[in-house]
N, C-alpha and C positions, 0 to 999 in steps of 0.2 A: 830197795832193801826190805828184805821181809821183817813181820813184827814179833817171831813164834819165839825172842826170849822173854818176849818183856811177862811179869808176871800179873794174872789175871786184876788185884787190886789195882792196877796201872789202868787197866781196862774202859774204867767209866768215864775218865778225862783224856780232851784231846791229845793225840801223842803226836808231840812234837820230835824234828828228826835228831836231835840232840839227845832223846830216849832211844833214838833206836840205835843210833850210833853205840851209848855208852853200855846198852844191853849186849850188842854185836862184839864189842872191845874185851868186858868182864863179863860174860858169861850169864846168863840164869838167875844162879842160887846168889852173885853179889848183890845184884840189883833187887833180889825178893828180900835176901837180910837188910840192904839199904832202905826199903821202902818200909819194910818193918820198922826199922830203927825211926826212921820221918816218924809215923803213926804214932808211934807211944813218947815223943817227944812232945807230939802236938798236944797228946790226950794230957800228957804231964802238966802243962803249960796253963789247960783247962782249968784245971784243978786249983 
């Protein structure tokens, strides 16, 4: 399975096939607004 939806923030940690599965399933742009949505949870959480 190739990895060309997953979105580059994905990039620096190992990708597991369960990433590449759910990139493959929804597309692209779900999984970069998903990851999106991760990051400013985290960053909230920080705070």
């Amino acid at each position: 399975m190739d990895d060309t939806n997953l979105p580059p923030s994905l990039a620096h940690r190992p990708v597991r096939s369960a990433d590449l599965a759910l990139a493959s399933l929804v597309g692209r742009e779900f999984v970069e607004a998903l990851d999106a949505g991760l990051r400013r949870a985290r960053a909230a959480d920080r705070r």
